[in-house]
C-alpha positions as CSV (number, residue, x, y, z in Angstrom):
1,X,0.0,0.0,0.0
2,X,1.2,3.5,-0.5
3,X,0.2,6.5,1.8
4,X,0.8,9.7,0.5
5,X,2.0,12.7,2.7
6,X,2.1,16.2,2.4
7,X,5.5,17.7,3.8
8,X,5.2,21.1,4.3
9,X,8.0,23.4,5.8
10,X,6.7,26.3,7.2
11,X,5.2,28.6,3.7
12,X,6.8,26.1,1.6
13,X,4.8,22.8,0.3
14,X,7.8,20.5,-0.7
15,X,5.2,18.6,-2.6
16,X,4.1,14.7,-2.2
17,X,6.4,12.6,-1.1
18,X,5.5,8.6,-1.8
19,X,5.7,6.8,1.9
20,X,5.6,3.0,1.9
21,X,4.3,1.4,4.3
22,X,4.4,-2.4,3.4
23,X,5.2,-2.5,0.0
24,X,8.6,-2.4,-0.6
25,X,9.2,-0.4,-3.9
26,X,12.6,0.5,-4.1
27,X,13.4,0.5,-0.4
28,X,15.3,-2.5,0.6
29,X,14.6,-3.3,3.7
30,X,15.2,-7.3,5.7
31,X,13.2,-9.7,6.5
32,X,10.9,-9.8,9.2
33,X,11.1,-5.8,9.5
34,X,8.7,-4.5,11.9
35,X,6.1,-2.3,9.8
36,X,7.4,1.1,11.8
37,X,11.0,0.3,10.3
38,X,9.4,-0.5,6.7
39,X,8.4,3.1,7.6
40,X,11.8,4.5,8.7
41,X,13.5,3.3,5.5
42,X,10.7,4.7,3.2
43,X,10.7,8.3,4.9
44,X,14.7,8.3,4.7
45,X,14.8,7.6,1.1
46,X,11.8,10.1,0.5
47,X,14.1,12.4,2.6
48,X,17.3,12.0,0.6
49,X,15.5,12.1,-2.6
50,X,14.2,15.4,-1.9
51,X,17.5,16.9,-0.3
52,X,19.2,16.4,-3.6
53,X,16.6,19.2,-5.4
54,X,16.6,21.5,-2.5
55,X,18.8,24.3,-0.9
56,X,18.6,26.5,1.3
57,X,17.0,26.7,4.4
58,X,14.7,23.6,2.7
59,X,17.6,21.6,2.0
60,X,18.7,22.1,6.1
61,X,15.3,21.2,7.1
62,X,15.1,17.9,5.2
63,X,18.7,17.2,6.6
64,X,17.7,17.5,10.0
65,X,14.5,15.4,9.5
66,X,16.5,12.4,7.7
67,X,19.7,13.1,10.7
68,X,16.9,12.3,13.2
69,X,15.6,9.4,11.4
70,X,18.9,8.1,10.8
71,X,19.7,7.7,14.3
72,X,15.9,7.0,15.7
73,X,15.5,2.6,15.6
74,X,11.8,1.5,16.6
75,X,11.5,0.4,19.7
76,X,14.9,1.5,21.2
77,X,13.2,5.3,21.9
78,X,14.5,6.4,25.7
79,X,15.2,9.1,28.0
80,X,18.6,10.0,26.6
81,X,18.7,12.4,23.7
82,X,19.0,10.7,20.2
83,X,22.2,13.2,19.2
84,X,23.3,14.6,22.4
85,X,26.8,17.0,21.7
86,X,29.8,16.1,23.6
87,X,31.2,19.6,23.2
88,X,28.2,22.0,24.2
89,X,29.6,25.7,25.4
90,X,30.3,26.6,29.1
91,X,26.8,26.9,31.0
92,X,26.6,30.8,32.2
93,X,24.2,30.6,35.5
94,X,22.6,34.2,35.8
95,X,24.8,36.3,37.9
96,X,22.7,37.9,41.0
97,X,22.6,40.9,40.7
98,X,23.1,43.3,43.9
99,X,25.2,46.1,43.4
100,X,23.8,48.5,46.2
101,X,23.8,45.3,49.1
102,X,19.8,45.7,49.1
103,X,18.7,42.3,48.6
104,X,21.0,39.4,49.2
105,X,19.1,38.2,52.4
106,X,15.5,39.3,50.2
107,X,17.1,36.9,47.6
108,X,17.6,34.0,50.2
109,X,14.2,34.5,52.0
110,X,12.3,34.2,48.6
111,X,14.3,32.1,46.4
112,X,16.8,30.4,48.2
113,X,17.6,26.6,48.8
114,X,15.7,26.7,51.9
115,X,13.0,29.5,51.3
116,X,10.2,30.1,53.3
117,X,8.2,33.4,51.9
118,X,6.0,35.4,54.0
119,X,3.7,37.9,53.4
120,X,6.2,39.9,55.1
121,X,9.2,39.2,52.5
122,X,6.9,40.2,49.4
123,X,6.0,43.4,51.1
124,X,9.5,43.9,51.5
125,X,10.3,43.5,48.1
126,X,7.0,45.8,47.0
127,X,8.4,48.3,49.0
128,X,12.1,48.0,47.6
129,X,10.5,48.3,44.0
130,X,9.0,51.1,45.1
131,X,11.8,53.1,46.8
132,X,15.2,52.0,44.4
133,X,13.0,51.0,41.4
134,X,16.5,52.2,39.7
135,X,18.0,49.3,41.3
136,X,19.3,46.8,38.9
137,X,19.3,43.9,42.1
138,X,15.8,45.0,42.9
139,X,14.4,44.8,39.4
140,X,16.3,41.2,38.8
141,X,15.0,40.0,42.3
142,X,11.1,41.7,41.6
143,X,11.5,39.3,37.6
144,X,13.0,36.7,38.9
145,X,10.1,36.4,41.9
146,X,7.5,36.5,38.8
147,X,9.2,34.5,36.7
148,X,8.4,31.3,38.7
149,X,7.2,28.3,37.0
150,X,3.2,29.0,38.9
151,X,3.1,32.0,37.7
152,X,4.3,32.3,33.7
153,X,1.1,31.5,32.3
154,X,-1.1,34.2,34.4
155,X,1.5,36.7,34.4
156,X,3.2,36.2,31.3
157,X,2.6,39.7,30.4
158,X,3.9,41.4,33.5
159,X,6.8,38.9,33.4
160,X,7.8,39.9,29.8
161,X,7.6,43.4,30.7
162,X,9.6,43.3,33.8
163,X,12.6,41.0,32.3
164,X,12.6,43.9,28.8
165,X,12.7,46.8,31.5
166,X,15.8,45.1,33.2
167,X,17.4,44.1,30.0
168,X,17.2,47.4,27.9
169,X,18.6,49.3,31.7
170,X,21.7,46.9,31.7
171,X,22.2,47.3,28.4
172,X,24.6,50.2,28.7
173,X,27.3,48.3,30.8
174,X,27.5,45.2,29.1
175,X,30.2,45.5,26.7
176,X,32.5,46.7,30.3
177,X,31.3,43.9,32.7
178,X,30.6,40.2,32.2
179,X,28.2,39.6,35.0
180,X,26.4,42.7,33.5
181,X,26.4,41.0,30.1
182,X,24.8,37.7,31.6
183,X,22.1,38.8,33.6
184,X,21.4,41.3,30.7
185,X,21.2,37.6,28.4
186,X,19.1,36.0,31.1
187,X,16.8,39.1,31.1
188,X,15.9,38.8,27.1
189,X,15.6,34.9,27.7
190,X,13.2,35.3,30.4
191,X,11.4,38.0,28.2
192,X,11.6,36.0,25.6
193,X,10.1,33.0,27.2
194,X,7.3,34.9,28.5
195,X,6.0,36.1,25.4
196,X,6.1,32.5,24.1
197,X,3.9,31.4,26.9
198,X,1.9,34.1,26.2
199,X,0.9,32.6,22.9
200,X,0.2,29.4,24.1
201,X,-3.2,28.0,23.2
202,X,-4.8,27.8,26.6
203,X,-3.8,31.2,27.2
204,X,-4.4,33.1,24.5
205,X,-8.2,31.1,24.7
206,X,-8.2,32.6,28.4
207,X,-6.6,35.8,27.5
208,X,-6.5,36.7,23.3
209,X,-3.8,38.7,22.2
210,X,-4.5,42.0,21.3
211,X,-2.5,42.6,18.3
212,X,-0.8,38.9,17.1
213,X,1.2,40.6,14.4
214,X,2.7,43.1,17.6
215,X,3.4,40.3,19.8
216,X,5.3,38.3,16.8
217,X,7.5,41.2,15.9
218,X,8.0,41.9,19.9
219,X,9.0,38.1,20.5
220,X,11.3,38.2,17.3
221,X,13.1,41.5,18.4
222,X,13.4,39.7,21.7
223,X,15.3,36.9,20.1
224,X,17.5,39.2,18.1
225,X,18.9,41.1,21.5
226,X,20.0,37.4,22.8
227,X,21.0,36.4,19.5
228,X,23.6,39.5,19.2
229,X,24.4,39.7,22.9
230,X,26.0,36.0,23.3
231,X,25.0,34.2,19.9
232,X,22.9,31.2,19.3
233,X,23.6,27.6,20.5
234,X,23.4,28.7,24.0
235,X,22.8,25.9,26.2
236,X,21.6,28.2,28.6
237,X,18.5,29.7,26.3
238,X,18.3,26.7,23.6
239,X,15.0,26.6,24.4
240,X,14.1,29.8,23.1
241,X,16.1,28.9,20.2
242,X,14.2,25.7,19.7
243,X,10.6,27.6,20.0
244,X,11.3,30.1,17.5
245,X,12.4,27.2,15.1
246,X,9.3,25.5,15.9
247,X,7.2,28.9,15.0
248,X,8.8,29.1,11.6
249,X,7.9,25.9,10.6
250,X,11.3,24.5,10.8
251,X,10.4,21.6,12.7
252,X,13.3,19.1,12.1
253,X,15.9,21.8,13.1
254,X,13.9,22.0,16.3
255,X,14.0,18.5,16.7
256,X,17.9,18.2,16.1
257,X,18.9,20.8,18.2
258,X,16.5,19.0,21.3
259,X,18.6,16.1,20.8
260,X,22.1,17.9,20.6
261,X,21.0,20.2,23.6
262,X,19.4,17.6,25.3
263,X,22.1,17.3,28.0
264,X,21.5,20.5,29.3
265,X,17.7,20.5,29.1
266,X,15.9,19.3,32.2
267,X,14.4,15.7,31.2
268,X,10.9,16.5,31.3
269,X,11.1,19.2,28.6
270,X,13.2,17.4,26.5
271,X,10.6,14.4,26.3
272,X,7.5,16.2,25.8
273,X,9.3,18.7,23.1
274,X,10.5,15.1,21.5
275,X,6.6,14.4,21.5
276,X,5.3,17.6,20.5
277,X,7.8,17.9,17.7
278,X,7.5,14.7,16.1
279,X,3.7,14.9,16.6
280,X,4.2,18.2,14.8
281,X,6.1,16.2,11.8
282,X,3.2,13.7,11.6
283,X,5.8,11.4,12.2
284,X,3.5,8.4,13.7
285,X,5.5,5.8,14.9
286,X,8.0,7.8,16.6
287,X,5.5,10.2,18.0
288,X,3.7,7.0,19.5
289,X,7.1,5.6,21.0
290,X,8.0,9.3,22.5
291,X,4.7,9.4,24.4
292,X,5.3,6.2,25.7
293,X,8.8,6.9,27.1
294,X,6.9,10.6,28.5
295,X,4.1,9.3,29.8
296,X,5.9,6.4,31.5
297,X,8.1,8.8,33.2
298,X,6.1,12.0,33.4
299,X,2.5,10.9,33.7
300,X,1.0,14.6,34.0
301,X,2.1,15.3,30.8
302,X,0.1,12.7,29.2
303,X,-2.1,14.3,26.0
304,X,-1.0,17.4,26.3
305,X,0.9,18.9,22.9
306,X,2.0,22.8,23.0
């Protein structure tokens, strides 16, 4: 039987490409293959059939998607990434920020190992904010309260605000101080994150967007700041990276650079961005295997795709 598929890559329609599913064609495949193999091999040869016409940002797509492929064998799917780098960049933590000694113990109370917040430590803060708003510690300690996990969807707004206000005022020593430079990075990122939870389905359902075509050139200019500040391939803000591929259609890229990154991505994201992405490709039999290996070790994130 043949089943055709329509591979699109963001605006472009690469056209039909012929999948077989159990009738071998030209694809040689042994005996006994399991039918999500018989698919492997047909989707690679597809794939390297249509690399040799393409270039481009096409042609690096379809070399991503058939990279992946290469290295994915039914059955074998796990919790380790499929292409993980041995030779990722130096991980930059963000630098706390405190440069008039105002929040150090703040910091510890809220955030720290061992924190216990009271109402009494938030006022704190709101009153800090509202005394030395200037403050670059206060402003980092004011995001980086936000900016927690329970928060990002409701206040992804205020969150994005907060982080571009911080980033844009620590723009003007970054270029004499690396700890300036890094917090400035880990500003954008967590602007930059924001705005993608922002456009999330359940919250723009619960909250629309005002003006989509704003918000996509915000989140893009957003990207640029990190991308010039420290470059991409960030291990720190591949994430961000890895959205932004995913937005442009680019969906094979995305799903390489999980797996290179995937050392330095906390194990949760990297298996239900696996799932999401290959569910993205229309990519069956993998998709089905990566919500296995999610679901078996994350069972909240069972049927959820963003």
């Amino acid at each position: 039987m043949v089943t055709q598929h329509i591979v699109s890559i963001g605006w472009w329609s690469l056209g039909v490409i012929l999948l077989w599913r159990s009738a071998y064609g030209q694809v040689v495949v042994p005996l006994g293959a399991s039918e999500a193999e018989l698919w492997r091999r047909a989707q690679v040869s597809a794939l390297e059939q249509a690399r040799q016409k393409a270039d481009g940002q096409v042609a690096v797509e379809l070399e991503c998607q058939w990279r992946w492929l290469q290295a994915w064998q039914p059955g074998t799917l796990g919790e380790q990434p499929l292409l993980a780098r041995d030779d990722l960049p130096k991980y930059h933590p963000e630098p706390a920020l405190d440069p008039q000694g105002m929040v150090a113990e703040l910091r510890e109370r809220l955030l720290g190992s061992e924190a216990k917040p009271t109402i009494a430590d938030t006022r704190r803060l709101k009153g800090l904010l509202e005394e030395h708003g200037d403050d670059w510690g206060v402003r980092q300690l004011h995001l980086q309260w936000l900016d927690q996990p329970v928060y990002r969807k409701q206040y992804a707004d205020q969150i994005a605000d907060a982080a571009q206000y911080l980033a844009e005022r620590l723009a003007v020593d970054v270029d004499q101080d690396e700890r300036v430079k890094w917090a400035a990075a880990w500003a954008w990122y967590r602007c930059g994150r924001a705005l993608a939870y922002r456009e999330l389905p359940d919250v723009v359902a619960d909250r629309p967007l005002p003006d989509s075509d704003a918000h996509d050139g915000r989140l893009r200019y957003v990207w640029q700041q990190l991308r010039d500040l420290v470059g991409e391939d960030r291990p720190e803000f591949v994430l961000l990276q890895i959205r932004m591929l995913r937005r442009d259609g680019f969906l094979g890229q995305a799903l390489v650079k999980l797996e290179e990154f995937g050392r330095a991505v906390d194990r949760k994201w990297l298996l239900k961005k696996r799932r999401d992405l290959l569910r993205e490709l229309h990519w069956e039999w993998p998709a089905t295997e990566a919500a296995s290996v999610l679901e078996a070790r994350f069972p909240e994130f069972a049927e959820q795709a963003n």
